[in-house]
C-alpha positions in Angstrom: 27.7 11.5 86.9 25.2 8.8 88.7 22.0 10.7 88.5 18.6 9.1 87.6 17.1 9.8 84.4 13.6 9.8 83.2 12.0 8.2 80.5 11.5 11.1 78.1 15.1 11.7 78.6 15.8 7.7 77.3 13.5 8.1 74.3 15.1 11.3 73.4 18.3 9.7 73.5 17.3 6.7 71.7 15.7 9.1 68.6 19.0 11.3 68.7 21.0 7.9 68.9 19.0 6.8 65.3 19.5 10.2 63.7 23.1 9.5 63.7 23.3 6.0 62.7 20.4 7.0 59.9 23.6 10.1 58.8 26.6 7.8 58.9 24.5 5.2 56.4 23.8 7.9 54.4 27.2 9.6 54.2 29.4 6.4 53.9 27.3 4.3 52.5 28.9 1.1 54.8 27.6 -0.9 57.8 27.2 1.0 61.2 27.8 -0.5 64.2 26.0 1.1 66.8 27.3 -0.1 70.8 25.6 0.8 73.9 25.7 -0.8 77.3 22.3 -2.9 78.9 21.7 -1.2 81.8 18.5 -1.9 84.0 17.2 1.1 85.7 17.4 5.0 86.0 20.8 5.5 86.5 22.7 4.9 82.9 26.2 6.5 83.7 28.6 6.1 86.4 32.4 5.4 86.8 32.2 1.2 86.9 29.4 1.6 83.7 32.1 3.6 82.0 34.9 1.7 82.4 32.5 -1.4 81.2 31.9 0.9 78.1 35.6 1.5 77.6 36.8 -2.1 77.8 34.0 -3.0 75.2 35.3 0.1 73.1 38.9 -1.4 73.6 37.5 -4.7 72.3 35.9 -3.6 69.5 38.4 -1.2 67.8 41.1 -4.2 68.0 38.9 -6.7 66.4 38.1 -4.4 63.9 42.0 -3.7 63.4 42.9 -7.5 63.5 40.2 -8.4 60.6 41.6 -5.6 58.8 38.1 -3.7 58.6 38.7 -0.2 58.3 36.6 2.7 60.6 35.6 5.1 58.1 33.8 7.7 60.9 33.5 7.5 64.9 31.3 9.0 67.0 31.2 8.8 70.7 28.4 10.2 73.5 29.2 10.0 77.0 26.1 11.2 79.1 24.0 10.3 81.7 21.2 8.4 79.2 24.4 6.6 79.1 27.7 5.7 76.8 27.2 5.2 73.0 29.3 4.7 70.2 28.9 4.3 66.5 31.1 3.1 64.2 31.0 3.3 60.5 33.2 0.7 58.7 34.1 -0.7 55.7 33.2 -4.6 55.3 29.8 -6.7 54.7 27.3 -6.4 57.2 27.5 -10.2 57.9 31.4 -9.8 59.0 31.0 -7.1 61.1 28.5 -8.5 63.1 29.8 -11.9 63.2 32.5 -10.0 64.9 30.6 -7.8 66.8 28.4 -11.6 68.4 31.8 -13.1 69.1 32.9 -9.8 71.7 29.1 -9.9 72.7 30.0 -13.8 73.7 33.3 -14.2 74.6 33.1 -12.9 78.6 31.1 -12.2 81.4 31.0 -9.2 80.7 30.3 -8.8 76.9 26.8 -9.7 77.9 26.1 -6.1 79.1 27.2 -5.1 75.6 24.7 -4.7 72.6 26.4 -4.3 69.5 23.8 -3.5 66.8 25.0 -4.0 63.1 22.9 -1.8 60.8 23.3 -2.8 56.7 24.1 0.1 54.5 20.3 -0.3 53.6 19.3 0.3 57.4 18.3 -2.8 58.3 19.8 -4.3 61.7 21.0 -8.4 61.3 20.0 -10.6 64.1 22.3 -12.5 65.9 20.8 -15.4 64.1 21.8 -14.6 60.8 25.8 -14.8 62.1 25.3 -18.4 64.0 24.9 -16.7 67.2 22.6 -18.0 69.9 19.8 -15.9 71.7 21.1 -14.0 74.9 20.4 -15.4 78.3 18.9 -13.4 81.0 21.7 -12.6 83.4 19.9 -13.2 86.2 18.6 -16.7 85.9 20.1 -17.8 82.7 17.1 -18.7 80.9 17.3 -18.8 77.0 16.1 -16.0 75.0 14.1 -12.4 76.1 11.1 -14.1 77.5 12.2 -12.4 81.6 12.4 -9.1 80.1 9.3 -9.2 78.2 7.6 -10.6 80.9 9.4 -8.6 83.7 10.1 -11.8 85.4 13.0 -9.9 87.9 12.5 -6.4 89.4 14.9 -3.6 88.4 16.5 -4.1 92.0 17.5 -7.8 90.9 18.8 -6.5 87.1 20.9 -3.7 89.0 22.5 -6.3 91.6 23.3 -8.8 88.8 24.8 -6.3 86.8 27.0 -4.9 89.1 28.1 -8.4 89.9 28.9 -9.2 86.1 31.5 -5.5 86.1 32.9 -6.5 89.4 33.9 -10.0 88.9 35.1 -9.6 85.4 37.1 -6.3 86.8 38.7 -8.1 89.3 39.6 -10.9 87.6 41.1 -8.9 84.6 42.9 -6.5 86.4 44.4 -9.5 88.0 45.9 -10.8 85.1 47.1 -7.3 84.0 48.9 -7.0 87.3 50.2 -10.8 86.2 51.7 -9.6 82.9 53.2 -6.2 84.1 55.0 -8.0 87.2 56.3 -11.2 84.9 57.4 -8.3 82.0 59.4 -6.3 84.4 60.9 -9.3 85.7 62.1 -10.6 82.2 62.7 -6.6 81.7 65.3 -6.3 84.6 67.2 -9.8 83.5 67.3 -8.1 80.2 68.4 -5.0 80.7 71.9 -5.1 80.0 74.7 -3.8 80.8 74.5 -4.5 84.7 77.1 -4.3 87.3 77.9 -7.9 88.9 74.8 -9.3 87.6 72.9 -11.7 84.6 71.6 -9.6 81.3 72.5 -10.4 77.6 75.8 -9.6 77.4 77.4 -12.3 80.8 76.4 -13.9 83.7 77.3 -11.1 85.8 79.2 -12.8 89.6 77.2 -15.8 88.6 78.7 -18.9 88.4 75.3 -21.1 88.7 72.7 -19.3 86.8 72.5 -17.3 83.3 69.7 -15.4 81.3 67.7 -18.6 80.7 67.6 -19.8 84.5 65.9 -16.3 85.3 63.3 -16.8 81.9 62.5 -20.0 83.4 61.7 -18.6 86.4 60.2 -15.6 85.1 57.4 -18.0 84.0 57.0 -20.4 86.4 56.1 -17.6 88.9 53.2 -15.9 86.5 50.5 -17.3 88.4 51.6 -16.1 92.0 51.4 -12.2 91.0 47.7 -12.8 90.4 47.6 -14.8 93.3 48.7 -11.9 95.5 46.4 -9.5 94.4 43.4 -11.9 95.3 45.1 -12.1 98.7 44.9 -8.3 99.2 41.2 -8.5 97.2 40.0 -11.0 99.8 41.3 -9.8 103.1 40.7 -6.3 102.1 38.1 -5.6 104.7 40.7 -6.9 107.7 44.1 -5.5 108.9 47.2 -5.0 107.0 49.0 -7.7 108.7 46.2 -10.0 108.2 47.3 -9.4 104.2 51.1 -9.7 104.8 50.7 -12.7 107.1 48.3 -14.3 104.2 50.8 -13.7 101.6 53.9 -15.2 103.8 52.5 -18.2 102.8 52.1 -17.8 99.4 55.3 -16.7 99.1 56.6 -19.9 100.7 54.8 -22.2 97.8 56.1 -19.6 95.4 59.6 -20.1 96.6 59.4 -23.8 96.1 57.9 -23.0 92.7 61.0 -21.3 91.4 63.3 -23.5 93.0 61.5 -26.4 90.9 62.3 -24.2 87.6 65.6 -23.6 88.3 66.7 -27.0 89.6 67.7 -25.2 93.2 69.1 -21.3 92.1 67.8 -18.4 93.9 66.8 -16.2 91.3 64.3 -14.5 92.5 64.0 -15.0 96.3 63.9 -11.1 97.0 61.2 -10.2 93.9 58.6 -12.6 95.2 59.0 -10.6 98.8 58.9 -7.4 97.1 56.8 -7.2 94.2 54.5 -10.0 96.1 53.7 -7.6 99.0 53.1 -4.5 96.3 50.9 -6.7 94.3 48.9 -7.8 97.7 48.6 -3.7 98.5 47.2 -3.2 94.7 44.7 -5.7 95.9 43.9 -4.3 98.9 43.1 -0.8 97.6 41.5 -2.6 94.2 38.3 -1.2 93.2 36.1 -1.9 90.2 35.8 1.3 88.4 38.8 2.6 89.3 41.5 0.4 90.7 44.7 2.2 92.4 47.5 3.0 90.4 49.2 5.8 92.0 52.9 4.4 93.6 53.2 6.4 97.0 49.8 5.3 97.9 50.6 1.4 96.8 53.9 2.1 98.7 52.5 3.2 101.9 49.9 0.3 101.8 53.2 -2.0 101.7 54.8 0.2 104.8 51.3 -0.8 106.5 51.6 -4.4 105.7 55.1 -5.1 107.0 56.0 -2.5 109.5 54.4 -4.9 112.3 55.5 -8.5 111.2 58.8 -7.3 109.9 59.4 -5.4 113.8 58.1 -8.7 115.3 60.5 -10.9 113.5 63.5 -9.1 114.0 62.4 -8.7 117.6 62.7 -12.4 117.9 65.8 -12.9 116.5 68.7 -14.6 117.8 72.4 -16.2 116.5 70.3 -19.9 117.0 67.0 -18.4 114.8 69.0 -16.5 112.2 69.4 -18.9 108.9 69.1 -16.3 106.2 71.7 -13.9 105.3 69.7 -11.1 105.6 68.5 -12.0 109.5 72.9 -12.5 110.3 73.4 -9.3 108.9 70.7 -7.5 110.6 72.5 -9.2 114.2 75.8 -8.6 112.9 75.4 -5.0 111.7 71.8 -3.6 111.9 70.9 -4.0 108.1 67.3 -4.6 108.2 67.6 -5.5 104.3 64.8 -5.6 101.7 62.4 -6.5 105.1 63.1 -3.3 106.4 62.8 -1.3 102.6 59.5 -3.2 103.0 58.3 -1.4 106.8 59.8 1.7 105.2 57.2 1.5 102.4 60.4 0.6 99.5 61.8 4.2 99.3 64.5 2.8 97.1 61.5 2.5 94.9 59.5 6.0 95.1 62.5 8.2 95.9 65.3 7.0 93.7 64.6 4.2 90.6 61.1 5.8 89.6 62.1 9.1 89.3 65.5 8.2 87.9 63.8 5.9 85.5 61.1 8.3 84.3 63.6 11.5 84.3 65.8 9.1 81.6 62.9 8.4 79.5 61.7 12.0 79.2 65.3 12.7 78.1 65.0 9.9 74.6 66.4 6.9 76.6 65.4 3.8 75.6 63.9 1.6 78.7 66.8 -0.7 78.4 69.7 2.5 79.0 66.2 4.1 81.4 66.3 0.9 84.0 70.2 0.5 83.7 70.6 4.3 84.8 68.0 3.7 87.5 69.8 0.2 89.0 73.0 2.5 89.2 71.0 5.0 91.2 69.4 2.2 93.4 73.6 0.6 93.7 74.6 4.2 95.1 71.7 5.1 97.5 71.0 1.7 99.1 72.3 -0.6 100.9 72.1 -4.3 99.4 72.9 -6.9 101.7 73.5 -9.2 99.1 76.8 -7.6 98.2 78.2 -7.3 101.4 77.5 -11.1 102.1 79.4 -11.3 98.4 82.6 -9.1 98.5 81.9 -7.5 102.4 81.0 -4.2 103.5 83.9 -2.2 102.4 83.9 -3.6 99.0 80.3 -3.4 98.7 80.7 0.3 100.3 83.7 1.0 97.6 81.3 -0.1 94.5 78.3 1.9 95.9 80.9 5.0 95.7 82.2 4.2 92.1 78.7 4.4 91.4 77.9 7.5 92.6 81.3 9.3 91.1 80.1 7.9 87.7 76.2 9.3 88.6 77.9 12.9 89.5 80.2 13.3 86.1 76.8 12.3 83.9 73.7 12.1 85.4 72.8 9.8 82.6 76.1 8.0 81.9 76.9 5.7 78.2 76.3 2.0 78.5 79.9 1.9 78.1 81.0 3.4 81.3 78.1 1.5 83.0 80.0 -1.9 81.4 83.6 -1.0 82.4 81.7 -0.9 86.2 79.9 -4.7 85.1 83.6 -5.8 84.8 85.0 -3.9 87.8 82.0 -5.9 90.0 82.8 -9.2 88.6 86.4 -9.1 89.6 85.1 -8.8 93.0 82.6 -11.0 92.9 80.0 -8.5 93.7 76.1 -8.6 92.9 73.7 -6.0 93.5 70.8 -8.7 93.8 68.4 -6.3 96.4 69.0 -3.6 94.3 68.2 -5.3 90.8 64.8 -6.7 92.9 63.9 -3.2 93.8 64.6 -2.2 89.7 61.6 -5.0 89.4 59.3 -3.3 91.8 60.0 -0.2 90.1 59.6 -1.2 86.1 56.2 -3.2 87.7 54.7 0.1 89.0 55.3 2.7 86.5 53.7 0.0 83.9 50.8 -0.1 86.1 50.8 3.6 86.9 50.8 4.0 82.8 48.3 1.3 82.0 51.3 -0.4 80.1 50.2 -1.8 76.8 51.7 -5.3 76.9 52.0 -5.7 73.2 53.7 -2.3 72.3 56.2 -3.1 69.4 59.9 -3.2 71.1 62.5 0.0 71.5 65.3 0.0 69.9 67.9 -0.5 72.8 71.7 -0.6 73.5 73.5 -4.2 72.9 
């Protein structure tokens, strides 16, 4: 893909390029918007430079949708004189490039685009005519094209600049992607309803002290820290795991005191900003611009990498004066390392059983609502959640995991109806799978990310 290309090659381009516009005016008659990339130098193609070319495409065909300008013909050219697109559409020529200047303008990174608006009569509108300003060089920022008709910076200079322009904007947005997916599949799981012993729409689960708006409220008060933790594992990258882990302790901390600010003092998600905050930290650690990773067992093992060391070191150092939490009495008490020790394990409650119970109930025409209730039950019978045997006790907790599994055996995708007679059967004893609904989180976060969710997709139908 990332070959150099020579100057005939550009100029044939370029003439094969106008061909086409010069066919789509004559066929349709309409305005043609032609969109190419500015890249400095020989090499035109490669994987960041197409994922640049993508997002503008991405940007383009949703504006057109939202102004409700119809694409009559699309062509696309992927090659290494670089990525091309023309679209014919119906509208005036002054609205499509008005709307074409405000994509051009609106980031970093539309300044690499160049959106040409042909009239149906062939002639292409300045940016001008639209109220749009002249284009500043992106190395210096000077007005206008005066360094590249002058040649003011070498190619060298143009190539370092725009690799800087798809980096940062790259890692920024895939920042706030990772943001949205991990605050969704946190107001996902508090929705998903019905759940054994714990808040969704239909009670408050074993909950005396919080219901489905303490959980929104703190659904949104921890949106920033998910970006936060991918910036950690961005920046410290280049140094050990446990430098990243260590890095984001702390930022858990301030995220802790976050929520408890939200709530007015309820724990509602104490274990998700442990466990999705250390996967979002390994997305940043294995981030890359032109293709960031989104495959689970690799983000999973990155995680297993992070902890293994600082979670052995703290239990190592525990004793009946240091333990406070529940989890460190437990793992005295009984050996239950917890959600810390899911953590050194790389979260195999995640990749081995909600994931592929939650994907093997979609592929059968669940809903994600009846998909992620289905996969919590699997997560309640295969792992041990601390948090219900500091509720109800081992043997309870032991008892409910088993009721579980006899339900998972008779249908391997049970009704929402057995799943609620279980809900009520887990309030009565005051039992509350918390761990596993935190791991049902992690795994709703990673399959959007594996899937390159699509925020916006109208909602599903789903049980009551």
């Amino acid at each position: 893909m990332e070959r150099e290309v020579t100057l005939t090659e550009v100029l044939e381009a370029r003439e094969n390029r106008v061909w086409h516009q010069n066919a789509l005016l004559e066929k349709y008659g309409v305005p043609v918007i032609s969109f190419t990339l500015n890249i400095a130098g020989p090499v035109k193609d490669s994987p960041l430079i197409r994922r640049s070319f993508r997002a503008g495409q991405g940007q383009l065909e949703a504006s057109l949708q939202a102004a409700k300008l119809p694409v009559l013909a699309r062509q696309e050219l992927l090659a290494p004189t670089g990525c091309e697109a023309r679209y014919a559409v119906k509208g005036t020529a002054r609205e499509v490039k008005a709307l074409c200047v405000s994509i051009e303008d609106s980031t970093g990174l539309g300044r690499l685009f160049d959106m040409d608006v042909l009239a149906p009569d062939g002639r292409k509108l300045d940016r001008e005519e639209v109220g749009g300003g002249s284009r500043n060089c992106i190395v210096c920022g000077a007005e206008g094209r005066g360094c590249a008709s002058r040649r003011v910076h070498s190619v060298e200079t143009l190539q370092k600049a725009t690799l800087r322009i798809m980096e940062e904007h790259f890692a920024a947005a895939d920042r706030e992607t990772v943001a949205a997916l991990a605050t969704r599949a946190l107001l996902e799981e508090v929705c998903i309803t019905p759940k054994p012993g714990l808040v969704d729409r239909a009670n408050n689960g074993s909950h005396r002290d919080m219901d489905l708006f303490t959980f929104l409220a703190s659904a949104a008060a921890l949106a920033p820290y998910w970006s936060r933790c991918v910036q950690i594992g961005q920046d410290t990258a280049k140094g050990t795991p446990s430098d990243t882990f260590q890095a984001l302790k702390q930022a858990g901390q301030s995220a802790e005191r976050t929520m408890f600010a939200a709530t007015g003092g309820i724990n509602t998600h104490k274990g998700a900003i442990f466990t999705l905050g250390t996967i979002c930290g390994a997305v940043g650690r294995l981030w890359r611009a032109d293709n960031p990773c989104r495959d689970p067992k690799a983000i999973l093992a990155e995680c297993s990498a992070m902890a293994t060391a600082a979670v052995e070191a703290d239990f190592a150092g525990l004793s009946d004066e240091t333990a406070h939490t529940t989890g460190q009495k437990l793992y005295l008490r009984q050996g239950l390392a917890g959600v810390r020790g899911e953590a050194a394990r790389g979260f195999p409650g995640v990749s081995e059983i909600a994931l592929p119970a939650f994907q093997r109930a979609l592929d059968s025409g669940r809903s994600r609502n009846d998909a992620g209730a289905v996969a919590l039950l699997h997560l309640i019978a295969k792992v041990t959640d601390t948090n219900m045997i500091a509720r109800g006790g081992q043997p309870a907790a032991k008892r409910a995991a088993e009721d579980c599994a006899r339900l998972l055996e008779r249908s391997p995708l049970p009704e929402m109806e057995d799943i609620a007679a279980l809900d009520q059967a887990f309030i009565q004893q005051n039992l509350s799978p918390g761990g596993c609904a935190d791991l049902l989180s992690a795994s709703l976060f990673l399959w959007g990310w594996e899937n390159e969710e699509i925020l916006h997709k109208p909602c599903e139908k789903t049980s009551p």
